[in-house]
LOMILO-440738 format. One record per residue: residue number from 1; residue in three letters; chain; x, y, z negated of N, C-alpha, C, O, CB in turn. Coordinates in pm, whole numbers, padded with zeros to 5 digits. Glycine has a CB too. Layout:
N
NUM ALA A X Y Z X Y Z X Y Z X Y Z X Y Z .
...
% end
This chain:
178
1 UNK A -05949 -00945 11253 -05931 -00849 11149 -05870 -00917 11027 -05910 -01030 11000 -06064 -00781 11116 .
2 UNK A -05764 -00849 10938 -05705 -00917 10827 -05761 -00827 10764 -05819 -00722 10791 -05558 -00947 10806 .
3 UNK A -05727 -00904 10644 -05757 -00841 10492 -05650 -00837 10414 -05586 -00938 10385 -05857 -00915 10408 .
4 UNK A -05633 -00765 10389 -05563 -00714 10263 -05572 -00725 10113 -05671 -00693 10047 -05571 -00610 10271 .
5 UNK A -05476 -00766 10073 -05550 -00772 09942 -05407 -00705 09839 -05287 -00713 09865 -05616 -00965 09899 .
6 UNK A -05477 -00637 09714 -05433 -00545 09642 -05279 -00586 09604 -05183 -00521 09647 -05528 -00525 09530 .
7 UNK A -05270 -00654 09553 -05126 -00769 09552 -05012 -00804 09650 -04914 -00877 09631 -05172 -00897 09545 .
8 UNK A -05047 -00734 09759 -04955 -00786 09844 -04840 -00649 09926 -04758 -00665 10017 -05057 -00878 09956 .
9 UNK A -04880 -00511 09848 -04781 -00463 09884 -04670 -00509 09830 -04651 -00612 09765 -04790 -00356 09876 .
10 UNK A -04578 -00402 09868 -04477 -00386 09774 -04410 -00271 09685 -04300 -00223 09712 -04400 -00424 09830 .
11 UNK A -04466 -00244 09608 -04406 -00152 09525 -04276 -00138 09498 -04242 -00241 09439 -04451 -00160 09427 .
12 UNK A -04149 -00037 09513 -04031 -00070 09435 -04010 00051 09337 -03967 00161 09371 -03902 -00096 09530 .
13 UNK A -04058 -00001 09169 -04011 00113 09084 -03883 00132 09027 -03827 00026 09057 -04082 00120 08987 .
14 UNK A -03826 00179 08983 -03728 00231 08933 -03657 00205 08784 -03607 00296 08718 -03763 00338 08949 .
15 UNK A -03659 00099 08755 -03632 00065 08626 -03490 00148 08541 -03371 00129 08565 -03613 -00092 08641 .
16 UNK A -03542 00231 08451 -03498 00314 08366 -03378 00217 08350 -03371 00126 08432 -03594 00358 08243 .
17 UNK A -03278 00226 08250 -03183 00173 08214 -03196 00135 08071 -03132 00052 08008 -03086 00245 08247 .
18 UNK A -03316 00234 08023 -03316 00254 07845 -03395 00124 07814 -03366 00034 07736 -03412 00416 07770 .
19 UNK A -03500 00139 07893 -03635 00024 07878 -03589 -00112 07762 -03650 -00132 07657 -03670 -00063 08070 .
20 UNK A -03512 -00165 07794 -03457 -00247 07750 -03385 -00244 07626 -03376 -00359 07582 -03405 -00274 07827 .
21 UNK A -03320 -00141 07537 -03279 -00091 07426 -03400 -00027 07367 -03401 -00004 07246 -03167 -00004 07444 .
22 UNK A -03501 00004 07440 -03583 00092 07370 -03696 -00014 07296 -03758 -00005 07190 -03649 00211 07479 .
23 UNK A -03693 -00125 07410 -03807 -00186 07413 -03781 -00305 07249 -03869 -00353 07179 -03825 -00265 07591 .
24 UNK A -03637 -00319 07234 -03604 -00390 07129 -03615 -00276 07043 -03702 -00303 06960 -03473 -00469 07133 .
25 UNK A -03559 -00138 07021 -03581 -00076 06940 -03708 -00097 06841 -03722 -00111 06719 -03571 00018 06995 .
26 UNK A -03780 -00093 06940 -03985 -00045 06923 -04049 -00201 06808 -04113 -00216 06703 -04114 -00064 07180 .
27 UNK A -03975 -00295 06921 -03995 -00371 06785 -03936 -00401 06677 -03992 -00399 06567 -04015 -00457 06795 .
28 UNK A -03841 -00425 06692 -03748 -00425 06550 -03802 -00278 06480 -03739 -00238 06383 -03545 -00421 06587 .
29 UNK A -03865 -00235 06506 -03949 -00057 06413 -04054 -00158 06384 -04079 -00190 06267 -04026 00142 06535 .
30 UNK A -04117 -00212 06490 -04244 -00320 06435 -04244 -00373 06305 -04309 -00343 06205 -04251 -00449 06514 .
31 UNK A -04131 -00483 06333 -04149 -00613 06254 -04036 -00535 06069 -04033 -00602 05965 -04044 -00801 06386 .
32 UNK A -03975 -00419 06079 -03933 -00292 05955 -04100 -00283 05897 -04144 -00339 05796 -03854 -00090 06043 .
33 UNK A -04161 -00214 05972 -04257 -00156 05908 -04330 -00297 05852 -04315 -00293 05730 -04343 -00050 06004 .
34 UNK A -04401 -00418 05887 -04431 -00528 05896 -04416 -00509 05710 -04496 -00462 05629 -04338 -00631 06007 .
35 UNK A -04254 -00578 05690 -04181 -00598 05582 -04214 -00477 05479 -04247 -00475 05361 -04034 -00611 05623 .
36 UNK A -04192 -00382 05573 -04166 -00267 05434 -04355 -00237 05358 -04387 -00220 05241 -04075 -00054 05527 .
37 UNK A -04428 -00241 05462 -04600 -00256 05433 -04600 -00381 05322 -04631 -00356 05205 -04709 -00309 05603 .
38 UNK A -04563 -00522 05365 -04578 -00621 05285 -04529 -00560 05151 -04605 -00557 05054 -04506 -00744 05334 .
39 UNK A -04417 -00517 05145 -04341 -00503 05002 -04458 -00368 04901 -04496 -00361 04785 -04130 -00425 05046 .
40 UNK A -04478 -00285 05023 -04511 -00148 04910 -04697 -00239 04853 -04756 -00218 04747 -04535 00091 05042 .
41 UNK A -04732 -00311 04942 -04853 -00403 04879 -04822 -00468 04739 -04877 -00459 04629 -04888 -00531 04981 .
42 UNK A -04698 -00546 04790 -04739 -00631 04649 -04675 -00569 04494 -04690 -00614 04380 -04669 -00803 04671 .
43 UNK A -04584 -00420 04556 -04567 -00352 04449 -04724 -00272 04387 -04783 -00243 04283 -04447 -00251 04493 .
44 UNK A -04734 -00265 04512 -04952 -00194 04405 -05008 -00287 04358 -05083 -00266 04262 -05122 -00129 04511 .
45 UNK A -04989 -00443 04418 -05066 -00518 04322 -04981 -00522 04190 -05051 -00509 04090 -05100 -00666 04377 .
46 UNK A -04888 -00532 04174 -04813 -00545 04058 -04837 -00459 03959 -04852 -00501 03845 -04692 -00539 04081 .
47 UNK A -04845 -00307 03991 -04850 -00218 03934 -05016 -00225 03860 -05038 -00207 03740 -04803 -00110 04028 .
48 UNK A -05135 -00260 03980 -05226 -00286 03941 -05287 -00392 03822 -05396 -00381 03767 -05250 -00293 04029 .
49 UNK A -05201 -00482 03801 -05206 -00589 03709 -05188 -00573 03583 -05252 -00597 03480 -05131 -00671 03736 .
50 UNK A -04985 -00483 03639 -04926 -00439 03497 -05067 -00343 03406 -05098 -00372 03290 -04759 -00317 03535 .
51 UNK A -05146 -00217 03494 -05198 -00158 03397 -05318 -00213 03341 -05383 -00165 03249 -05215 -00044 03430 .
52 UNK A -05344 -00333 03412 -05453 -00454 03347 -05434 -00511 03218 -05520 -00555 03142 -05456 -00581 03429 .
53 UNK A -05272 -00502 03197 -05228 -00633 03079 -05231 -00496 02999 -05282 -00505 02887 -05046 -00758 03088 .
54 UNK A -05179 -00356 03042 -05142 -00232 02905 -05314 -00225 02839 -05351 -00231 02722 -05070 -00015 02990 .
55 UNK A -05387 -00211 02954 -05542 -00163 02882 -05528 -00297 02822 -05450 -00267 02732 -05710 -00122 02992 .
56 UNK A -05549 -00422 02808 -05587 -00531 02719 -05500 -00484 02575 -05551 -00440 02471 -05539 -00697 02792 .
57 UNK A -05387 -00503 02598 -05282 -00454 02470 -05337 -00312 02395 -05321 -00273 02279 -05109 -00416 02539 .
58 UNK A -05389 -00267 02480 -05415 -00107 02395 -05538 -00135 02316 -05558 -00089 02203 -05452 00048 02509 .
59 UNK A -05638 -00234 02397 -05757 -00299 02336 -05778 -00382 02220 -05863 -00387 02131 -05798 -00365 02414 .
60 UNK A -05656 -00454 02256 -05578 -00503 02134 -05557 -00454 02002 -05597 -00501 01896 -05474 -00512 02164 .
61 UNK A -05470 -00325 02031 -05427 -00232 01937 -05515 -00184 01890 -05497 -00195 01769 -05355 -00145 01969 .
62 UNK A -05632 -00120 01913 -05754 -00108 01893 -05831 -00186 01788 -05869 -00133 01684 -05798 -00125 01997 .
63 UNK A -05853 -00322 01822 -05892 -00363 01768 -05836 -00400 01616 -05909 -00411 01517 -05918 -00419 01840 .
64 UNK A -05688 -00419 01618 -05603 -00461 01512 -05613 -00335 01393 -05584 -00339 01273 -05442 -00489 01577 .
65 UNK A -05675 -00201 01492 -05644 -00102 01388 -05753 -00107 01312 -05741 -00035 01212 -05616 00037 01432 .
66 UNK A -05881 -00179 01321 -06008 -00130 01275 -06011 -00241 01224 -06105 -00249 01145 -06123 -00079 01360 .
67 UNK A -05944 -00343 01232 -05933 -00459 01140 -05862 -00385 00977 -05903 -00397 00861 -05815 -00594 01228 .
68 UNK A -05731 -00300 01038 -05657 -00267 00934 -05778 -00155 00858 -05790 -00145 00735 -05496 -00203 00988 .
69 UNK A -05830 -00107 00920 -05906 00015 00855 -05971 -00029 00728 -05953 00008 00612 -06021 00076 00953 .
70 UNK A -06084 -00151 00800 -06176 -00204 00687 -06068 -00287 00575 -06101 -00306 00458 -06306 -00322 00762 .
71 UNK A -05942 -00328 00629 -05851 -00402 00533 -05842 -00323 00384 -05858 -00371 00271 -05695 -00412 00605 .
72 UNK A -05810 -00181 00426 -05708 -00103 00348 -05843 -00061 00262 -05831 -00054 00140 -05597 00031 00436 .
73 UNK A -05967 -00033 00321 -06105 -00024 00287 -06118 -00142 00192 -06136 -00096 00079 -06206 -00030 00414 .
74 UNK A -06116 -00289 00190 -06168 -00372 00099 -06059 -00370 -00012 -06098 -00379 -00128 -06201 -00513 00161 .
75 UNK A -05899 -00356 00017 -05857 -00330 -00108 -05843 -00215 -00153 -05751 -00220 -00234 -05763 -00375 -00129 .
76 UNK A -05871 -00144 -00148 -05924 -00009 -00290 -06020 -00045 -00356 -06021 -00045 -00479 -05983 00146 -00249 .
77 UNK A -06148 -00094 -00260 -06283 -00104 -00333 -06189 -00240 -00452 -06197 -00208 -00570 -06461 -00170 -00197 .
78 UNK A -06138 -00329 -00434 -06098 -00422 -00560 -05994 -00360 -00658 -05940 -00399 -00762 -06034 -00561 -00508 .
79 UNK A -05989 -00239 -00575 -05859 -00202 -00665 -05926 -00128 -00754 -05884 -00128 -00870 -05731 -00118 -00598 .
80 UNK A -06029 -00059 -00723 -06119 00001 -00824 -06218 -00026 -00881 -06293 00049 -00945 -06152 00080 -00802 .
81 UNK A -06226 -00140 -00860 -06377 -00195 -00892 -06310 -00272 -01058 -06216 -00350 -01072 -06459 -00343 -00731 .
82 UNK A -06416 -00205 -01179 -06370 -00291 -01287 -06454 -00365 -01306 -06573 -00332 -01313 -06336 -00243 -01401 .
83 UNK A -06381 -00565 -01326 -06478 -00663 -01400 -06401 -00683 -01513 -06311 -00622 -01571 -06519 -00806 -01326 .
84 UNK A -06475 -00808 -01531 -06426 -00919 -01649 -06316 -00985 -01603 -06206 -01003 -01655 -06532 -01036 -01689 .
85 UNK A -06375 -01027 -01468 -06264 -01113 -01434 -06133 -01074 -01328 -06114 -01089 -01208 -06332 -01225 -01381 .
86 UNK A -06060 -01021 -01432 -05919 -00914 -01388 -05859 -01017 -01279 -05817 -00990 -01166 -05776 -00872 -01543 .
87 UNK A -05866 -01108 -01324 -05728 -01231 -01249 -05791 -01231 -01103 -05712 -01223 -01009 -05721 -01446 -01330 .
88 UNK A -05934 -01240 -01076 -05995 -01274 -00996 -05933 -01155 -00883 -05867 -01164 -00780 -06141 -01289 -01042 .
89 UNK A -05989 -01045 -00959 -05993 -00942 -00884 -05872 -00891 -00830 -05864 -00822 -00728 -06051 -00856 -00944 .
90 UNK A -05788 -00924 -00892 -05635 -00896 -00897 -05539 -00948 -00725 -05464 -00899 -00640 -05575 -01009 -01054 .
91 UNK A -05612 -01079 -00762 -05582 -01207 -00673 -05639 -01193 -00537 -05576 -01252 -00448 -05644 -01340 -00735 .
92 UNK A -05780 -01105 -00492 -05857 -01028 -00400 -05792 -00972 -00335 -05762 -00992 -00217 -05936 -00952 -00438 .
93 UNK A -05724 -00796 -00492 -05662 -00692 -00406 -05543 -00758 -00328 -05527 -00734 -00209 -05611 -00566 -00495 .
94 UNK A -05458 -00844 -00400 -05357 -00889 -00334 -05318 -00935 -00200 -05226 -00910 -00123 -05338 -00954 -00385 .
95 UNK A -05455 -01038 -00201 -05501 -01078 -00039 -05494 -00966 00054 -05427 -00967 00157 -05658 -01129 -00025 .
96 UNK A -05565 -00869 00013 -05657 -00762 00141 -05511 -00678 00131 -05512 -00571 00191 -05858 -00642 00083 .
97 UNK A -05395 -00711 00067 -05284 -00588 00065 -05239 -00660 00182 -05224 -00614 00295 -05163 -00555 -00079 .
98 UNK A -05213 -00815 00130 -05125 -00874 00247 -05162 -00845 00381 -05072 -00843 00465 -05121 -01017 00243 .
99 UNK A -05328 -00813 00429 -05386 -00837 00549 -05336 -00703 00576 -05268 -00688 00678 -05545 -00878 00565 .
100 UNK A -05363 -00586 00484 -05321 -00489 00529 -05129 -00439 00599 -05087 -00352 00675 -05374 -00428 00419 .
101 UNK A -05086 -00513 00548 -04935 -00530 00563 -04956 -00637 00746 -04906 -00612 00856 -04847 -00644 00377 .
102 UNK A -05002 -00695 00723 -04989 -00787 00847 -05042 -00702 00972 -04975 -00690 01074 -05082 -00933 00827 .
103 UNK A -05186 -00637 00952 -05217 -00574 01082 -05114 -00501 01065 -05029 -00531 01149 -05351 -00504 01114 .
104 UNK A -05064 -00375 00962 -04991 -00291 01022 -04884 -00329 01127 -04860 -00274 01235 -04941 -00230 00930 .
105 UNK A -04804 -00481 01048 -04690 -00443 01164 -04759 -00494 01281 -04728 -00451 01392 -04529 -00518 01148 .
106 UNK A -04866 -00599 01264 -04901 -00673 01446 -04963 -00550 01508 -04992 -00569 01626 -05046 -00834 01465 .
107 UNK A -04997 -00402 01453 -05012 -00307 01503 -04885 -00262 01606 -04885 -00265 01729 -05044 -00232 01401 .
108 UNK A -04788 -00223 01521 -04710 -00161 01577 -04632 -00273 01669 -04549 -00218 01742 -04639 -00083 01481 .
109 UNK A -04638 -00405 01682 -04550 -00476 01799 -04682 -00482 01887 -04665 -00484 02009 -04461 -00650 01760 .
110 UNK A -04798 -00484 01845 -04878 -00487 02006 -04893 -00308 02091 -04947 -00275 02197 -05085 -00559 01967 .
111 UNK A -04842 -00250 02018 -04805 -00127 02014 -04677 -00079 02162 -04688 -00006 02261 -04745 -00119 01850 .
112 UNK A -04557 -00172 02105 -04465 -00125 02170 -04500 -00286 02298 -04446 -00274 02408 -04297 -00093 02062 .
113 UNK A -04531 -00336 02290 -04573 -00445 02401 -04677 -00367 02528 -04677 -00411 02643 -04673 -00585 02311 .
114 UNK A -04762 -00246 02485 -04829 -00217 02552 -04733 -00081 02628 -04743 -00038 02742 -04958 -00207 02479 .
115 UNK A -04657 -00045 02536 -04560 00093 02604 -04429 -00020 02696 -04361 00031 02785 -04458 00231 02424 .
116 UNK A -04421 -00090 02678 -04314 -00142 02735 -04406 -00214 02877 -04332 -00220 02975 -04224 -00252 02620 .
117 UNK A -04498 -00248 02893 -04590 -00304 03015 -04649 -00143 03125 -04682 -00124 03242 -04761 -00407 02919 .
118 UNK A -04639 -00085 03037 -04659 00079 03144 -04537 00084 03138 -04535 00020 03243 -04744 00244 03090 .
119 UNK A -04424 00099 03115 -04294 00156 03174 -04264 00036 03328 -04206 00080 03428 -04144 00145 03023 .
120 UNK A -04301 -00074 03322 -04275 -00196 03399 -04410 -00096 03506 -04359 -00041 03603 -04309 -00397 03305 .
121 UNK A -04536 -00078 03493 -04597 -00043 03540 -04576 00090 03628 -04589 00106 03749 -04661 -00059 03468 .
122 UNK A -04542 00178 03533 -04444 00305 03622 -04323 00270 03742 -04278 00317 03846 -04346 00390 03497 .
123 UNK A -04309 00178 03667 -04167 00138 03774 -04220 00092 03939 -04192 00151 04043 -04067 -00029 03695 .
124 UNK A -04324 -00060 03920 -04354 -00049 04019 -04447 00078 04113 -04470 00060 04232 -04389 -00148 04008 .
125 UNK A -04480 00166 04060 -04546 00264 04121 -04463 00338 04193 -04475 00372 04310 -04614 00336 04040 .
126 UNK A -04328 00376 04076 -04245 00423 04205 -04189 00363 04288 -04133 00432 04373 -04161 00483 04190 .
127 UNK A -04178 00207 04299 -04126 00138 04421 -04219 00166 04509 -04167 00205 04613 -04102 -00010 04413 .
128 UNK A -04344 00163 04514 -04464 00150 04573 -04470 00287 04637 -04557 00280 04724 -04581 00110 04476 .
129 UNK A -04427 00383 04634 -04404 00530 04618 -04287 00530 04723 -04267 00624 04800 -04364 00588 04453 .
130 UNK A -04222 00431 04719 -04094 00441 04775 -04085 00385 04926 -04023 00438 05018 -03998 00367 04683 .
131 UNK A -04184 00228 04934 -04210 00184 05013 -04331 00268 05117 -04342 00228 05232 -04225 00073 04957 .
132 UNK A -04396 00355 05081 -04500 00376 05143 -04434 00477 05232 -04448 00480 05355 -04622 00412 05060 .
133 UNK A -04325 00597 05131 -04204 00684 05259 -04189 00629 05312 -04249 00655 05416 -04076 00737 05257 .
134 UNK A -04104 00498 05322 -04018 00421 05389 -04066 00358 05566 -04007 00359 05674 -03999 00303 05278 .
135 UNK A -04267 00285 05498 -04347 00277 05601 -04359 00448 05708 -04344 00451 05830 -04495 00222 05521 .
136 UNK A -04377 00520 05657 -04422 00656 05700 -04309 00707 05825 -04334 00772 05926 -04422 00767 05554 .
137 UNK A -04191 00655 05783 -04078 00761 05843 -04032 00632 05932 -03956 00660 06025 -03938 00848 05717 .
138 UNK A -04067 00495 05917 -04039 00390 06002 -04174 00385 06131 -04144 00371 06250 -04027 00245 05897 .
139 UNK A -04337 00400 06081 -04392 00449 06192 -04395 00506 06274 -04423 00461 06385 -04435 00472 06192 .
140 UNK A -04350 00693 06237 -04302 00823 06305 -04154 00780 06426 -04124 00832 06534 -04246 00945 06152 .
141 UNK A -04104 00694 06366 -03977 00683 06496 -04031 00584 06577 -04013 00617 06694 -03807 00630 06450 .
142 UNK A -04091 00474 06567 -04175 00410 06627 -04238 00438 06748 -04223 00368 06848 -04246 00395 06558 .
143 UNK A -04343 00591 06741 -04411 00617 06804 -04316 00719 06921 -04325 00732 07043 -04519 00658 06722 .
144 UNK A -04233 00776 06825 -04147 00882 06920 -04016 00783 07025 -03986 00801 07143 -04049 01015 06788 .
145 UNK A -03968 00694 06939 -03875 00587 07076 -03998 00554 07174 -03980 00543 07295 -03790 00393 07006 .
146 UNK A -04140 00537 07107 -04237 00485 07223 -04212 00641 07353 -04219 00624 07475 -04450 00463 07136 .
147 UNK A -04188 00762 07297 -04199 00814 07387 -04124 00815 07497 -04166 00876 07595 -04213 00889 07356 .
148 UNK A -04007 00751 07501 -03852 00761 07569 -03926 00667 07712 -03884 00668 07828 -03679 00659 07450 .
149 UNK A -04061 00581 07650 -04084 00504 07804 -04178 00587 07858 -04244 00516 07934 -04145 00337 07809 .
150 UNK A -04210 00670 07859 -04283 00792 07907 -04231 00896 07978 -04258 00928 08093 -04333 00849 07815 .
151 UNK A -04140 00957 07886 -04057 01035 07958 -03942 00988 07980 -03880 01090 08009 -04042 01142 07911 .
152 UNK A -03858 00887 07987 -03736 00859 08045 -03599 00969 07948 -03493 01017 07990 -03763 00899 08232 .
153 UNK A -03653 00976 07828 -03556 01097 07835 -03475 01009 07660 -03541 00961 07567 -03665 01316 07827 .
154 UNK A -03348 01016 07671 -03309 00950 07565 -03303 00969 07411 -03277 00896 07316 -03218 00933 07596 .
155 UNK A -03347 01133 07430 -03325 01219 07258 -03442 01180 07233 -03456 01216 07116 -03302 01410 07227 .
156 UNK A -03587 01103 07281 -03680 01023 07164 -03631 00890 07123 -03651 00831 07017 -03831 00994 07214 .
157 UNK A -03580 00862 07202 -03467 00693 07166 -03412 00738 07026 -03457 00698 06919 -03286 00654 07305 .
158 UNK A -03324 00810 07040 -03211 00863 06949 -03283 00919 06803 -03255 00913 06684 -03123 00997 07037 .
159 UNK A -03358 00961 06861 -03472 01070 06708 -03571 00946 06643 -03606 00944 06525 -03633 01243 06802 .
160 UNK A -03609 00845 06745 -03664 00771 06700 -03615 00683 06612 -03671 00645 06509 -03708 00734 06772 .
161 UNK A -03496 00646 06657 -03426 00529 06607 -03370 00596 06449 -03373 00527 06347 -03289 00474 06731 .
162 UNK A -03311 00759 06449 -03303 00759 06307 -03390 00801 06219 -03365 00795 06099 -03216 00814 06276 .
163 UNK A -03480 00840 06257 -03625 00828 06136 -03654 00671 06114 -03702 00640 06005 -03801 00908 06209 .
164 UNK A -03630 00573 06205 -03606 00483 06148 -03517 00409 06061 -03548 00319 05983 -03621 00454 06199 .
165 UNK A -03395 00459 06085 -03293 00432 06000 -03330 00517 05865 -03300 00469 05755 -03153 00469 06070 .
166 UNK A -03377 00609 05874 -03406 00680 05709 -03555 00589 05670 -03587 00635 05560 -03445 00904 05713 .
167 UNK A -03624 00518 05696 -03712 00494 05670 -03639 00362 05605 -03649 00346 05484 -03813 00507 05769 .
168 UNK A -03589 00297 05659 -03531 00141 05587 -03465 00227 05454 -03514 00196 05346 -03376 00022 05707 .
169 UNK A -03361 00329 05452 -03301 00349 05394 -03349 00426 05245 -03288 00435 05138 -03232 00387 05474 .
170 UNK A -03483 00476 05288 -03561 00502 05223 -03655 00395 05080 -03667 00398 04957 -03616 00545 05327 .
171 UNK A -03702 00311 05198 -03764 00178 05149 -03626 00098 05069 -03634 00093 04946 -03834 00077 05301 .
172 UNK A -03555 00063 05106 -03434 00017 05050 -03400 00042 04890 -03371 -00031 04795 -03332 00080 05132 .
173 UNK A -03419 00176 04909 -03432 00272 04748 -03513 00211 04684 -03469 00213 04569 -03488 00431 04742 .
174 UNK A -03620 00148 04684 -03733 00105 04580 -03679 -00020 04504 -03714 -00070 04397 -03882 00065 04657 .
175 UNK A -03571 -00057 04605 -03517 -00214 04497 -03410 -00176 04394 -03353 -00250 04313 -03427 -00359 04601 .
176 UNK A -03391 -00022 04417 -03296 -00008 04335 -03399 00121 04152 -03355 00170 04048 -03139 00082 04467 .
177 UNK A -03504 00117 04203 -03562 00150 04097 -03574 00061 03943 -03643 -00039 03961 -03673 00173 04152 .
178 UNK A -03538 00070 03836 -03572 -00054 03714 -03615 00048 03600 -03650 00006 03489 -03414 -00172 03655 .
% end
């Protein structure tokens, strides 16, 4: 009596013709999405950072204003306050004018430092915005060329391959955002 063993027929299947275009397709969709995932990441971290540095600056601003508050606060009180000693007092208001002059403007440049770090911040959001289409419409052809080894049929090749092409072309767009 022999035995048989599972391995030793012979099967002969039919090798599609596509397999091979499809099968590079599928990855080259892989190693797209790969890239375009990496990129829309480190645009959220970016974006995430940028609105790290605006809240400090706004905190900033904040603070510079309540510096100016009590400023503009200590010179009146000298400006109205009558002594003897005029020169003294004189020499006071003068100080607390200057401080007041100084926060104002370090007001207004930590001011536009914090609007200019959210516009940088907006920006990467819409790259990030841009990349994440880009992933989306590079997955979707991905899965549909996957279908062409299923069904043998070439219009998921074809459908696949240009949702992938709009997906690079898509993602592509985010480097042109500033």
């Amino acid at each position: 009596m022999e035995i048989e063993l599972p391995g030793k027929e012979e099967h002969h299947v039919e090798e599609s013709p596509l397999i091979l275009p499809v099968s590079v397709t599928i990855s080259t969709l892989a190693v797209l999405i790969a890239l375009v995932t990496l990129f829309g990441h480190r645009a959220a971290t970016e974006r995430i950072l940028l609105q790290g540095k605006a809240s400090d600056q706004w905190s900033y601003y904040q603070a510079k204003d309540i510096r100016l508050n009590a400023s503009e606060g200590f010179a009146e009180v000298f400006n109205d306050v009558a002594s003897s000693e005029k020169e003294k007092m004189a020499a006071a208001h003068e100080k607390w004018v200057k401080k007041v002059e100084k926060y104002d403007k370090d007001r207004e440049e930590i001011s536009n430092e914090a609007k200019n770090l959210e516009a940088e911040r907006d920006v990467y959001g819409a790259r990030e915005d841009r990349f994440d289409a880009g992933e989306a419409f590079l997955e979707i052809g991905l899965v549909i060329c996957s279908l062409t080894l299923l069904t043998k049929r070439k219009v998921f090749w074809v459908s696949g391959s240009i949702l992938g092409i709009v997906g690079v072309i898509i993602a592509a767009t985010a480097f042109l955002v500033h």
